[in-house]
N, C-alpha and C positions, 0 to 999 in steps of 0.2 A: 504493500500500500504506500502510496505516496506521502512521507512525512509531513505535509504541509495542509493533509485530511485530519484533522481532529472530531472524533465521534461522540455522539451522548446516547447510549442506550436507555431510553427510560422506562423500560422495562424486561428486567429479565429474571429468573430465578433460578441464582447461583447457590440456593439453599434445597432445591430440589436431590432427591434422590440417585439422579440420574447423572448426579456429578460429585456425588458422595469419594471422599478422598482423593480429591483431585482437583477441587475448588481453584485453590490460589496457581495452580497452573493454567485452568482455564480464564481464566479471567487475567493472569498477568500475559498468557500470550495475548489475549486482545487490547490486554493495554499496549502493552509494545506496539501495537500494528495501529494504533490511533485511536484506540475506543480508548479514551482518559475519564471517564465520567460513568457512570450507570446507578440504575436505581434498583435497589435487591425488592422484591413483591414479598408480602405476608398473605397468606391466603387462609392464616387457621391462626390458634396462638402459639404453639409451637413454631412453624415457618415464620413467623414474626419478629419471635426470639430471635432465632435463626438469622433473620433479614441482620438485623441491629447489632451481633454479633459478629458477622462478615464487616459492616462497616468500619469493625475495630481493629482488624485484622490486614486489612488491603487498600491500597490507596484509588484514591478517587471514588466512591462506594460511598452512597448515601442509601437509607431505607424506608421503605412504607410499609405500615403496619393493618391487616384488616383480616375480615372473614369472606372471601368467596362466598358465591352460591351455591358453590359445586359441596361447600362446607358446613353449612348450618346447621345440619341434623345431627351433626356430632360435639357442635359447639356450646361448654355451659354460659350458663345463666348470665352469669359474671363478667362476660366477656368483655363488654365496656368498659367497664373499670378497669382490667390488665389490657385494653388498646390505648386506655387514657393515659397508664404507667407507661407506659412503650413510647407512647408518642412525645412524651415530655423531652426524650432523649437527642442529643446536638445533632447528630448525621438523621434524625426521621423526620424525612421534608413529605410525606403525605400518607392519608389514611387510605385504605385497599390493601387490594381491590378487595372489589364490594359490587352487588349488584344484581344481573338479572340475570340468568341462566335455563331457557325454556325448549334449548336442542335436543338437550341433553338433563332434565331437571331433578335436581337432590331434594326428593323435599317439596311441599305444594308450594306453588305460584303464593299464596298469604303469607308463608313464613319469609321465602326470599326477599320479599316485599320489607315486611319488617326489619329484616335486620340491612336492608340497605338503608331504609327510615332512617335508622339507628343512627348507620355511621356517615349521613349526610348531614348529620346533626351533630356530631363527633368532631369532623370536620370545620365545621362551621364556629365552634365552640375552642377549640383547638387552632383556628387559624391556619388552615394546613388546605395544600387541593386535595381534591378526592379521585381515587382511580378508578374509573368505573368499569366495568367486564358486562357487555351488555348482547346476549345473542337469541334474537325471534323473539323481540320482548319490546317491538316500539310501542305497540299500544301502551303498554302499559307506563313506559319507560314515559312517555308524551305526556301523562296524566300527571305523572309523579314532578314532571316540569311545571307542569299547570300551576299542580296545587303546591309545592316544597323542594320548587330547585337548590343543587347544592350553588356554594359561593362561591367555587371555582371547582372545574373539573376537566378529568381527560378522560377520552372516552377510548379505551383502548384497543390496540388489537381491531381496531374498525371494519367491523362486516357487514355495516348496517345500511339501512336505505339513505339515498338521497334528504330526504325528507330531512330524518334525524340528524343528519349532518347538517342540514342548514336550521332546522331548531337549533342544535347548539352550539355554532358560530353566534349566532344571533344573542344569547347567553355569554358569549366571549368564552366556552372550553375550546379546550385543544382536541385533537383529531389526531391519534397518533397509528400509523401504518405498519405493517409486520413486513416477514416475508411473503402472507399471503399474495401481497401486489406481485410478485414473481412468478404464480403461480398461472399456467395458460388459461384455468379456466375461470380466471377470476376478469373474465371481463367489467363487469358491472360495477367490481368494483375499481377497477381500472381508470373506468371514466369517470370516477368522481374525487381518482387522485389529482387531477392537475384544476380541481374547482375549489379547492380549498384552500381560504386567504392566506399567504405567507406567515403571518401574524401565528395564525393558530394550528401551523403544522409540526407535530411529529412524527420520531421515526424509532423503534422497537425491535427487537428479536422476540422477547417473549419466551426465550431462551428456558426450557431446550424440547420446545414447541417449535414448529410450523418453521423448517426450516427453509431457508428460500431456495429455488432453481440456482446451483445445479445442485445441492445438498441436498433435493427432497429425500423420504425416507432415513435420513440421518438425524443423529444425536445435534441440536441446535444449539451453538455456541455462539458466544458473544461478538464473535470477531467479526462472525458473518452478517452483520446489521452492514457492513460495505455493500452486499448485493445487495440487499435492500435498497440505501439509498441511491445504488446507480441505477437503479430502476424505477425508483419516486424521480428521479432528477429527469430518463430518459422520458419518463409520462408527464413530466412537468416542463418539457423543454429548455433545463438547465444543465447548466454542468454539478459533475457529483461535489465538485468545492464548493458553491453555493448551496447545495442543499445540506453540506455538512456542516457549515458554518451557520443558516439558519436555524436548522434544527437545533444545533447546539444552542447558538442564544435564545430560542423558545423555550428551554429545556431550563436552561439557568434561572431563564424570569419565573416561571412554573411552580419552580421550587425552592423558589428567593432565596436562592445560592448568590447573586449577587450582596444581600442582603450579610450573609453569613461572611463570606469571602470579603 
């Protein structure tokens, strides 16, 4: 990679299983190659811990602390209260994910609902963005705009319609892209990478998910958020330096790392 790319993965999970004892290799070979920044995801309170403990260990690492949807039916009671201990912590710039989950659903559609309630109001109380994981779930996702937007947010991993992308533009979140854009048969959403205002894009691995072309089938690592953005760049008609350097600075305001720094 050309040294003069600087990358910000804002989300990936270097606390997953699927990189168990080999952490700080993964993630220092993508530092080396340009990715200097990332954000570890909490998905449970354990990976949360997890999240907040890597940050203490590796440079550039910051964390978000939350419950999935994919999570809830395993989640106690209490769990606010140990997101609100978490959150308090220097390197945890935001609550998640959190959200809506109806592909694939843990749990009914009412409890998911609730506990995204929860940590939009976590958030919000906390001063923190929120990450939201949001899939086959506009309706509902629209209503919950209506009536109790969060105060900032990134919708991640973006699979979602039109529509919802210009809802929450319009809200001022981010929009942040995987390697799904890689993927052939993701036309649709394709054509709604080069519609979304400079201001409110980013860019994810989501790591060690959804690895991009030519990696599909493989174990998703950090480093490769490059395909990614030479792909957001070749559908946005830029070069991959602008889109690493934007996303970067969307990435720092996001998570008012300028603020800290």
């Amino acid at each position: 990679m050309n040294n003069e790319i600087i990358l910000f993965d804002s989300h990936l999970h270097l606390n997953h299983e699927d990189f168990k004892n080999r952490e700080a290799e993964v993630w220092m070979e993508a530092y080396r190659s340009g990715v200097k920044e990332g954000v570890v995801i909490g998905v449970d309170l354990p990976s949360s811990r997890t999240a907040v403990e890597w940050t203490e260990k590796l440079p550039g690492l910051y964390a978000s602390v939350g419950i999935s949807p994919h999570d809830v039916m395993k989640t106690p009671d209490h769990y606010i209260d140990e997101l609100r201990r978490l959150a308090e912590g220097d390197r945890v710039v935001a609550i998640g994910e959190c959200g809506l989950e109806y592909h694939y659903p843990v749990g009914p559609k009412e409890k998911q609902i609730e506990y995204f309630l929860h940590q939009i109001d976590l958030a919000r109380e906390m001063e923190k963005i929120l990450i939201i994981h949001l899939r086959e779930a506009d309706d509902d996702f629209l209503r919950i705009l209506d009536k109790n937007p969060p105060a900032s947010a990134i919708i991640h991993c973006f699979t979602a319609s039109q529509t919802i992308m210009e809802a929450a533009v319009e809200f001022g979140y981010y929009i942040s892209f995987s390697g799904i854009a890689t993927f052939k048969n993701a036309k649709d959403l394709q054509k709604i990478v080069p519609q979304v205002p400079d201001e409110n894009l980013l860019i994810e691995t989501d790591a060690p998910y959804l690895a991009p072309v030519p990696y599909r089938g493989k174990i998703c690592e950090p480093k490769m958020i490059i395909n990614a953005a030479q792909k957001i760049a070749e559908l946005r008609n830029v070069d991959i330096e602008s889109i690493a350097q934007l996303t970067r600075k969307n990435a720092r305001r996001a998570f008012k790392l300028d603020e800290k720094n």
